[in-house]
C-alpha positions in Angstrom: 62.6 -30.8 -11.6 58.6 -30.2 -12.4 56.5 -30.3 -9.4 53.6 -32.9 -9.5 50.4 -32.1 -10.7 48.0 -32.1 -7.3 45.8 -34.9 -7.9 41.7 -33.0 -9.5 38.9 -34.2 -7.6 36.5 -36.0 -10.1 32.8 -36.8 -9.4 31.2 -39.4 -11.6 27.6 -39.2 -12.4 24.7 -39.6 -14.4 21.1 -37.0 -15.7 18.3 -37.5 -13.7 20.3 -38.8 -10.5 19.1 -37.4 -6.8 22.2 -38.3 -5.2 24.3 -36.8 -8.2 22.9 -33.6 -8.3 23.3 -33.2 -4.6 26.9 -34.0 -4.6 27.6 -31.6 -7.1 25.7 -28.7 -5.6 27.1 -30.0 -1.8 30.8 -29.4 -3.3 30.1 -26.0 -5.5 28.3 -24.5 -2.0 31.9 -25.4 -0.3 34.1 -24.0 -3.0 35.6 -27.0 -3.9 36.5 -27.1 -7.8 35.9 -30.6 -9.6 35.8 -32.4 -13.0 32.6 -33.6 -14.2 32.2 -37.0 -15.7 28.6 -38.0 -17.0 29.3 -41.7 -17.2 25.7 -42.0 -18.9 26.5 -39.7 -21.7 30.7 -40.3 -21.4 31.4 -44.0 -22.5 35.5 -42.7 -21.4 34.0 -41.3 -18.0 31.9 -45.6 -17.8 35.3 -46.8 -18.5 37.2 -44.3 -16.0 34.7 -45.2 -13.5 34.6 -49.2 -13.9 38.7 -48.7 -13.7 38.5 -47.7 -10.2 35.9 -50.6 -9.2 33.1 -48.6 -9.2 29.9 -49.9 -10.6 27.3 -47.4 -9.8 27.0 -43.5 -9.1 27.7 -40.7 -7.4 31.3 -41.2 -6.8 33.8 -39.1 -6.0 37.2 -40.0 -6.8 40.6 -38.5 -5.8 44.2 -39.8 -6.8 42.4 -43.0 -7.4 41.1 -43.7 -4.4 36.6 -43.1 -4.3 33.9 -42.9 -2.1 30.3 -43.4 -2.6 28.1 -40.1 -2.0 24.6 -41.8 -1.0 25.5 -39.9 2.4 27.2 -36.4 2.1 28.8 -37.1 5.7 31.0 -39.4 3.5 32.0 -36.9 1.2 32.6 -34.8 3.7 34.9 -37.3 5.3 36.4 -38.5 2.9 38.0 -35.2 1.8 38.6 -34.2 5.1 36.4 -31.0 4.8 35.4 -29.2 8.1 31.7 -28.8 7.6 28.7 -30.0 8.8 25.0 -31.3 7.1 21.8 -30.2 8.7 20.3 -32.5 11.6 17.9 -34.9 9.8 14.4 -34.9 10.8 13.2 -37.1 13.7 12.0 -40.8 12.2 8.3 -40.1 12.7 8.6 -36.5 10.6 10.4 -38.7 8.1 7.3 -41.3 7.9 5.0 -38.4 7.7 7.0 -36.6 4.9 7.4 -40.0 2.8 3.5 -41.1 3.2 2.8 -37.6 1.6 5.7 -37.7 -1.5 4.0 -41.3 -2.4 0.4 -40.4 -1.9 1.1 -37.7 -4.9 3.3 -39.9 -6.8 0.2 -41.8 -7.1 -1.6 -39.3 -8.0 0.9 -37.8 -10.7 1.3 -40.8 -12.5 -2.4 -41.0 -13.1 -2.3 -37.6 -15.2 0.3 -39.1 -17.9 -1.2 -40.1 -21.1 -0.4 -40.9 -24.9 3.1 -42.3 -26.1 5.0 -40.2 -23.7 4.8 -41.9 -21.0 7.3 -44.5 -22.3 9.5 -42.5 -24.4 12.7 -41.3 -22.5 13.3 -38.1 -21.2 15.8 -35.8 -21.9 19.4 -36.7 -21.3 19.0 -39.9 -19.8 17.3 -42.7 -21.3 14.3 -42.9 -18.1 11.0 -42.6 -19.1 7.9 -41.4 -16.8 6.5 -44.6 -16.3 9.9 -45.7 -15.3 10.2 -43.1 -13.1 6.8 -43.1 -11.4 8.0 -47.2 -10.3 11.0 -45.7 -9.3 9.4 -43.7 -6.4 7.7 -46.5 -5.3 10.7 -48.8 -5.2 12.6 -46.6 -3.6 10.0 -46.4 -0.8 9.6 -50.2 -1.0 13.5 -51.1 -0.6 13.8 -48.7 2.4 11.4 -50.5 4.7 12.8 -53.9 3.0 15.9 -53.2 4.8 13.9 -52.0 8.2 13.9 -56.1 7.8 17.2 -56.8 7.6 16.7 -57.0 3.5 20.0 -55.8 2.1 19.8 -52.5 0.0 21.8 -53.1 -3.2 22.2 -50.8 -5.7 20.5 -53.2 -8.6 17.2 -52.9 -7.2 17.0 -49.0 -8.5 17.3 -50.4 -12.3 14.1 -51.9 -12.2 11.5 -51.2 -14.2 7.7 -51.9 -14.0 6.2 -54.6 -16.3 5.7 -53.1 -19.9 1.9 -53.6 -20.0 1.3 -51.6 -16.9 -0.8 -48.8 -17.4 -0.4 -45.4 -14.9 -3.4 -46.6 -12.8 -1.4 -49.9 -12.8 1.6 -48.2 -11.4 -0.6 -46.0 -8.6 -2.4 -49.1 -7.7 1.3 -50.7 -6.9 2.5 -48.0 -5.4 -0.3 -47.3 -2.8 0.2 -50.8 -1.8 4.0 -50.2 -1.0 2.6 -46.9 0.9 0.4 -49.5 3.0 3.4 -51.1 3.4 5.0 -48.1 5.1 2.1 -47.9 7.2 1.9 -51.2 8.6 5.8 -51.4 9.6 6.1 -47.9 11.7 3.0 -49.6 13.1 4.9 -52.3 14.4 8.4 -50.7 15.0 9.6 -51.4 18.3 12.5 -48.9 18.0 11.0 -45.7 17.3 14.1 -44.1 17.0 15.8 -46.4 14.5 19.0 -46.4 16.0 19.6 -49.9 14.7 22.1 -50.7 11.9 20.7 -52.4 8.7 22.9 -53.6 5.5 23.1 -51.2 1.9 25.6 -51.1 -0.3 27.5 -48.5 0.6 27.8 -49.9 4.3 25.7 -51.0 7.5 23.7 -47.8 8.3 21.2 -46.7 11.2 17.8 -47.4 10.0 17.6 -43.7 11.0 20.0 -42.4 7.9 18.8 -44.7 5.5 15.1 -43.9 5.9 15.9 -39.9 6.0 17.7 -40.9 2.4 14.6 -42.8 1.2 12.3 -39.7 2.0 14.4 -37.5 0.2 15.4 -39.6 -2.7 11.7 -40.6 -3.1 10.7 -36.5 -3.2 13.7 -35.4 -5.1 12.3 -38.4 -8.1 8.6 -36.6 -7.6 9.7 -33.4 -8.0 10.8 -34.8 -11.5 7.9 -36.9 -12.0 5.9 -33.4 -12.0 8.6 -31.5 -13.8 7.8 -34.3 -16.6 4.0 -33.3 -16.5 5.0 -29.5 -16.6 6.8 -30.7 -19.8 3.9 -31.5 -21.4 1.5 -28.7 -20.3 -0.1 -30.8 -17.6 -0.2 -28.9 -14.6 -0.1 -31.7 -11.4 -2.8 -32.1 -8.9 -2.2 -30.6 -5.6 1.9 -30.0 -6.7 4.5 -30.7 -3.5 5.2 -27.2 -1.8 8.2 -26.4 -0.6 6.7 -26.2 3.3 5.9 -30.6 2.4 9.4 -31.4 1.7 10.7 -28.7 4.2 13.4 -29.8 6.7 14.3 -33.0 3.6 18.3 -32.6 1.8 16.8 -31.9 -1.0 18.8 -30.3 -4.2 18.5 -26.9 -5.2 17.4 -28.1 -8.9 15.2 -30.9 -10.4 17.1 -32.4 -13.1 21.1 -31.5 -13.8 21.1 -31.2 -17.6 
């Protein structure tokens, strides 16, 4: 009799994702083997993934069962490993570090010029412009759900209005970053212990703005990488001392 094949470990993703590219470097740095699926690229890997009720990315998956990997703590649950992530910074360090990934995304976007920033980059059909909004909407749905507003995965798809030029864009997004002013202003729990609704589960405000910060800096790493790619050299570029004590992934963008 043939023994069963043990069940591969399978993460689903797409080019470009923050989350993604962290899953994938979070499992490599354990030792833990896996099949790739770029569901972007992989219309088999879309239809794998929408097979096990999945409709957005990173998953990891496992003798059909999955788990979303917004928070690496649920990787590491749910495949039992016996590991640990870094403390995350306190809440206020976390304001601090966001303030200053939006205040250059502002800037960034001002430096784009010419067709290119509306033509897609690379291996995944996001564009700069795109992108740039992205940052800010990121920012702008993490202190939506400080109110109770639910964080659902649709809100990352959107897009700024097609006649919005850069300065259009940093004029929006230093409004969001007022925004972010205003509520730690008023926050009567400093320490955001309280739970607040996403899509992957009620969360302490705590986790979900430390995945803001870093998802906002990992997209502005890219939105400079984007510059880079056309011989543009960013203002004032993030150091790694800015984003120091963030989850961050080892690389920009997973080809």
């Amino acid at each position: 009799m043939e023994k069963a094949t043990p069940a591969r470990i399978k993460v689903f993703w797409q080019p470009g994702c923050s989350s993604c590219l962290r899953t994938k470097e979070f499992l490599a740095s354990q030792g833990i083997k896996f099949e790739s699926i770029d569901v972007h690229n992989d219309p088999q890997g879309r239809a794998e993934l929408a097979a096990l009720g999945a409709r957005s990315v990173p998953v990891v998956a496992l003798g059909g069962r999955y788990t979303f990997c917004q928070s690496i703590n649920d990787v590491i649950r749910f495949l039992d490993l016996k590991t640990k992530t870094i403390e995350p910074l306190p809440p206020a360090e976390l304001v601090k570090r966001l303030d200053l990934v939006l205040e250059s995304n502002a800037r960034y976007v001002q430096q784009f010029s010419g067709k290119s920033f509306r033509e897609p980059f690379r291996n995944r059909n996001r564009t700069p412009a795109g992108l740039a909004f992205h940052v800010f909407r990121v920012a702008e749905m993490g202190i939506e759900a400080a109110h109770q507003i639910e964080l659902r995965f649709e809100g990352f798809d959107d897009l700024p209005p097609e006649n919005w030029t850069p300065e259009d864009i940093a004029r929006w997004g230093e409004s969001v970053r007022d925004r972010l002013h205003a509520w730690w202003a008023s926050e009567r729990d400093p320490t955001l212990s309280y739970e607040v609704p996403t899509y992957y589960g009620r969360r302490s405000m705590h986790e979900v703005l430390e995945r803001t910060a870093w998802h906002s800096a990992q997209h502005t790493r890219q939105v400079m990488l984007m510059l880079q790619s056309e011989d543009v050299a960013p203002k004032r570029p993030l150091t790694a001392q800015d984003l120091a004590g963030l989850p961050l992934p080892d690389e920009v963008w997973d080809r």
